[in-house]
C-alpha positions in Angstrom: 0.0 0.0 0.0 1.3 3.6 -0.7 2.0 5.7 1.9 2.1 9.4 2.8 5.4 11.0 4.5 4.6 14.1 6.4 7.9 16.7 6.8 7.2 19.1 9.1 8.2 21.9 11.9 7.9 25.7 12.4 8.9 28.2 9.2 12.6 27.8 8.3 13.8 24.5 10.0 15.1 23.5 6.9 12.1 21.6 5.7 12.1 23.1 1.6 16.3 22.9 1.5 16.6 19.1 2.9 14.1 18.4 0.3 16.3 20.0 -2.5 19.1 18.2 -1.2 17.1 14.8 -1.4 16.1 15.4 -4.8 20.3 16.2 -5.6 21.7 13.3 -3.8 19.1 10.8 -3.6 16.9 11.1 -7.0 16.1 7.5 -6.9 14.3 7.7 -3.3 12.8 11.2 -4.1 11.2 10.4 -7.5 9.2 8.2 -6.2 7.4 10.5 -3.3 5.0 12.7 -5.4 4.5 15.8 -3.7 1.5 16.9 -2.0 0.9 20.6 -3.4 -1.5 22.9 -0.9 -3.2 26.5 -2.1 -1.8 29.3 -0.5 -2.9 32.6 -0.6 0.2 34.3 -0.4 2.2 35.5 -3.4 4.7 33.5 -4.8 8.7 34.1 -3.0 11.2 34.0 -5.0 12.3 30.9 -7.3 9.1 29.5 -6.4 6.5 27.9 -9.1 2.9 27.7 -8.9 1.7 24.2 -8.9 4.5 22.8 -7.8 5.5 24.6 -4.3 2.2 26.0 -3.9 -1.2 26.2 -6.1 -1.0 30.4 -5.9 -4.4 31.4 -5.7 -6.3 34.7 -4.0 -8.0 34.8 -0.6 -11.4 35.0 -1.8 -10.9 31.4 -3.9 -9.4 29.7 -1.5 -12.2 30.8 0.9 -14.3 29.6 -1.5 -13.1 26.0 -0.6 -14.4 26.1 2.8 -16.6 23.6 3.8 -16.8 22.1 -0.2 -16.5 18.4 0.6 -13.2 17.0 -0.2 -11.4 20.1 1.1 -9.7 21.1 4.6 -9.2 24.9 4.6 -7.1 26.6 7.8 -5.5 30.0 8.4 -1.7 29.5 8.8 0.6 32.2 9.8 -1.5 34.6 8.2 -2.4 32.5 4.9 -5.4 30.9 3.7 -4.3 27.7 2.6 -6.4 24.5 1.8 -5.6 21.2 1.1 -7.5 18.8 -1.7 -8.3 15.3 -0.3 -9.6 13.9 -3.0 -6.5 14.5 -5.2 -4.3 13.2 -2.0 -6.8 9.8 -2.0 -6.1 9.4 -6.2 -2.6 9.9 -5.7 -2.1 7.2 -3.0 -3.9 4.7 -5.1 -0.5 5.4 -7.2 2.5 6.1 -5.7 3.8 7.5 -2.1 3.0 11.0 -1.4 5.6 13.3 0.5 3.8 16.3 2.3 6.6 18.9 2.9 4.9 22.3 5.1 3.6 23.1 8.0 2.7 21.7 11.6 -0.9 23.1 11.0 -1.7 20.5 8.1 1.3 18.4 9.3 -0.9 17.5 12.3 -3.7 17.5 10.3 -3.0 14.7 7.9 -1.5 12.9 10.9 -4.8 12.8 12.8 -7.3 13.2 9.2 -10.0 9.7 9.6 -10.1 9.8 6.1 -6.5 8.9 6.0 -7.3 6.1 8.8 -5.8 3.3 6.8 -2.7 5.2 4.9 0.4 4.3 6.4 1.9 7.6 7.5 5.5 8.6 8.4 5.7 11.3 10.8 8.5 13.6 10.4 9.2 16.9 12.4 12.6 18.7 12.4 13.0 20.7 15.8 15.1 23.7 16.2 16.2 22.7 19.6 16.7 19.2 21.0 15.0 16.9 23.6 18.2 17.9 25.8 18.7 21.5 25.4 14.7 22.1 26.2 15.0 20.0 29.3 18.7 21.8 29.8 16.8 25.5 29.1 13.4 24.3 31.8 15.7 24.2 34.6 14.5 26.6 37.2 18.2 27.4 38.0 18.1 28.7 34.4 16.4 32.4 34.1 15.4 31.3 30.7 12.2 32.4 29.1 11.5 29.6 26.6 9.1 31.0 24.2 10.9 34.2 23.8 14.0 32.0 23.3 12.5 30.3 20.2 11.1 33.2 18.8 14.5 35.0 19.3 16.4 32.0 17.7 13.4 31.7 14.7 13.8 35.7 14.4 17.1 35.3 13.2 16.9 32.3 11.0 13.8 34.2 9.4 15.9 37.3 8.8 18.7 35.4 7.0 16.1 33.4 4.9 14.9 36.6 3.3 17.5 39.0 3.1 19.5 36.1 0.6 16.1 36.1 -1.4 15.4 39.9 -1.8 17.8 42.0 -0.1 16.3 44.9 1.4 13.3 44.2 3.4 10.0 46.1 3.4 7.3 46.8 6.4 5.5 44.0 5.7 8.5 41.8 5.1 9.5 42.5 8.6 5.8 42.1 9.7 5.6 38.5 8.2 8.9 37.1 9.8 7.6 38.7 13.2 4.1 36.4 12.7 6.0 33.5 11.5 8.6 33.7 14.8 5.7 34.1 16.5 4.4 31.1 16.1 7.0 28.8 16.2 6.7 27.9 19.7 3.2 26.8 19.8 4.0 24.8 16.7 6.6 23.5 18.0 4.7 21.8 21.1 2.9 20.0 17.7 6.3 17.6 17.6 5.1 15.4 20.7 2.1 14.0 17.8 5.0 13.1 15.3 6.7 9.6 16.1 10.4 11.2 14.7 11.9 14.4 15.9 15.0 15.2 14.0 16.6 18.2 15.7 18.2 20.4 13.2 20.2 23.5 14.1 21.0 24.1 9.9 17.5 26.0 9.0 17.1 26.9 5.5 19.1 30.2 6.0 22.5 28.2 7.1 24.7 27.5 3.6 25.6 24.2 5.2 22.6 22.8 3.0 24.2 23.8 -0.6 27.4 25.9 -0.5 29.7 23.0 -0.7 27.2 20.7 -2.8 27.2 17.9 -0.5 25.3 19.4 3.2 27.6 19.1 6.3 26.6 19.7 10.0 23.6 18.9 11.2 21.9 19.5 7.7 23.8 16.9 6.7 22.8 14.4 9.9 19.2 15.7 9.1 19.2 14.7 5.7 20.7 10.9 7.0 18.2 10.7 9.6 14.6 11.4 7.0 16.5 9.0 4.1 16.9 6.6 7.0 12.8 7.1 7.7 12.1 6.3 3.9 14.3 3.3 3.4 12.6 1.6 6.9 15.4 2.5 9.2 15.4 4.5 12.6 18.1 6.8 12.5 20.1 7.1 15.8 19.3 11.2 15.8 15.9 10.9 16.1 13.3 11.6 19.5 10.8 10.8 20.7 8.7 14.1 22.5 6.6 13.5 25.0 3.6 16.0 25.8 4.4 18.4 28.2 8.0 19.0 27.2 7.4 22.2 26.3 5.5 24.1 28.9 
């Protein structure tokens, strides 16, 4: 039976790169995972195709989706974004499915009845590990957590999109404040995923393509989800139980 690989974890963990580094260095494994393509009502960022990172479409169309059977509409970071069952369902009858995006439809296809009897691989790559969180709870430690991660996404965010446009508008800075923002709560999501791949390499570091082959932990990342596919449990991978993150 096909099944459906779900990559997930707050904006710029390194999801979209390790992906593009699959594709490079494993093209055998990676052409047979046909990706699962959401709408989005964002515009497109740079280097990026409609229908095949996103289908682009406006607000009002997407809204339009809402509550038409076959369809899963939510509100993620600030997008409209919807997701087509029925195309996921004719796919599977085909092929395995990768789902690359975020922990909103991440947890979502993990938890989806309709999917009931699809084997699913859950994947979530963690900007912290198991051990620094429980290192960083320590009441010794004067450590405010959420500000931490939002602090640490902040910066990754910046990187991202100053290397794909440079100077940065209002609502540049606007979106990367939303998207920081939210990275906490989604990353409390990783206890429902059965791997947790911590990854300090988000897509801003160059250890995913400078050098052509990734080094550091992009490279122990990209080990760990080609270990997932072929079967294997990596030796990197967690398991989060709830309530590690407060």
């Amino acid at each position: 039976m096909s099944r459906l690989a779900i990559l997930s974890g707050p904006s710029c963990a390194g999801k979209s790169p390790l992906h593009r580094a699959l594709a490079r260095l494993r093209p055998d494994l990676e052409k047979r995972l046909k990706p699962l393509v959401l709408y989005n009502s964002r515009p497109p960022r740079p280097g990026e195709k409609d229908g095949v990172d996103y289908h682009f479409r406006s607000r009002p169309v997407i809204e339009a989706l809402r509550g038409k059977e076959g369809y899963e509409v939510l509100e993620v970071r600030g997008d409209l974004q919807a997701i087509d069952l029925e195309e996921l369902h004719r796919d599977l009858e085909h092929t395995d499915v990768l789902f690359e995006g975020n922990p909103a439809f991440g947890t979502l296809l993990l938890s989806l009845e309709a999917l009931a009897k699809v084997p699913r691989t859950g994947i979530f790559l963690a900007p912290l590990s198991r051990d620094e969180i429980v290192e960083l709870k320590d009441p010794d430690r004067p450590v405010d957590l959420p500000q931490l991660v939002t602090d640490i996404m902040r910066r990754k965010l910046l990187r991202r999109m100053r290397r794909q446009k440079g100077e940065l508008s209002g609502p540049d800075l606007e979106n990367i404040e939303r998207r920081a923002g939210s990275a906490y709560e989604e990353l409390k999501t990783a206890a429902l995923f059965r791997h947790v791949i911590p990854n300090h390499d988000g897509e801003d570091s160059e250890h995913w393509d400078a050098f052509y082959y990734p080094l550091g932990d992009a490279r122990k990342a990209l080990n760990a989800v080609i270990d997932l596919l072929e079967g294997r449990t990596p030796e990197i991978a967690e398991r989060w139980e709830d309530g590690l993150l407060p």
